[in-house]
Steps between C-alpha positions, in 0.01 A plus 500: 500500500287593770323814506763693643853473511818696541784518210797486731857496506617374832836693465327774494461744780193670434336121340572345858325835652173459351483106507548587880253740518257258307566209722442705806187577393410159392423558182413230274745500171769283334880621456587502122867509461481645199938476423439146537165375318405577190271825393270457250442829279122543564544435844747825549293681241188460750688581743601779345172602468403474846754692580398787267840570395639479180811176522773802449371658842555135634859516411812476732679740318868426700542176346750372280206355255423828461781677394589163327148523281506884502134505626544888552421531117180617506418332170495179668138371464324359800455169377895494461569600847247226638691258301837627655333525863420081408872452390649685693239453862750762733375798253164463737490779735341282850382351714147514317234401708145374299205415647137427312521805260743725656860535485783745667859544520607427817780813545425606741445140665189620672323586201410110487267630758285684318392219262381254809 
């Protein structure tokens, strides 16, 4: 992977926002489709990190996978839910937008922005 790169869904709304906004300002970066290629643990884990979230604040807490793997226990350990987010790749809250070592969320869509 490049140095930065977007994990983006195109059917999503707010993912197609911020690749917009990154193209327009010509930013240099690499889509990830992240429902569609494999994610390696440490690679969310440092992602994770550069985030400065903890993975359960990186949850998409409306879908089924959720419910399904009852992630609002709070007895589930991180390393669990990172293992469910790899499963499971729609539990990832996005678009996430990384570049060198800095991460954000992009909801709203401009806060890929802030990171450029």
């Amino acid at each position: 992977m490049s140095k930065a790169f977007l994990f983006h869904n195109p059917r999503c709304s707010k993912s197609r926002q911020a690749l917009n906004l990154l193209e327009k300002e010509k930013e240099n970066f690499e889509v990830f489709l992240y429902l569609d290629e494999k994610i390696e643990k440490d690679f969310l884990k440092e992602i994770i990190q550069k985030l400065g979230m903890s993975p359960r604040d990186l949850l998409r807490t409306g879908e089924s996978a959720y419910k399904e793997n009852n992630l609002k226990d709070s007895n589930i350990s991180e390393d669990e839910i990172i293992n469910l987010m790899i499963e499971h790749p729609k539990l990832i809250e996005r678009p996430i937008y990384v570049k060198g070592s800095k991460a954000i969320v992009g909801r709203p869509p401009e806060n890929v922005l802030k990171i450029i």
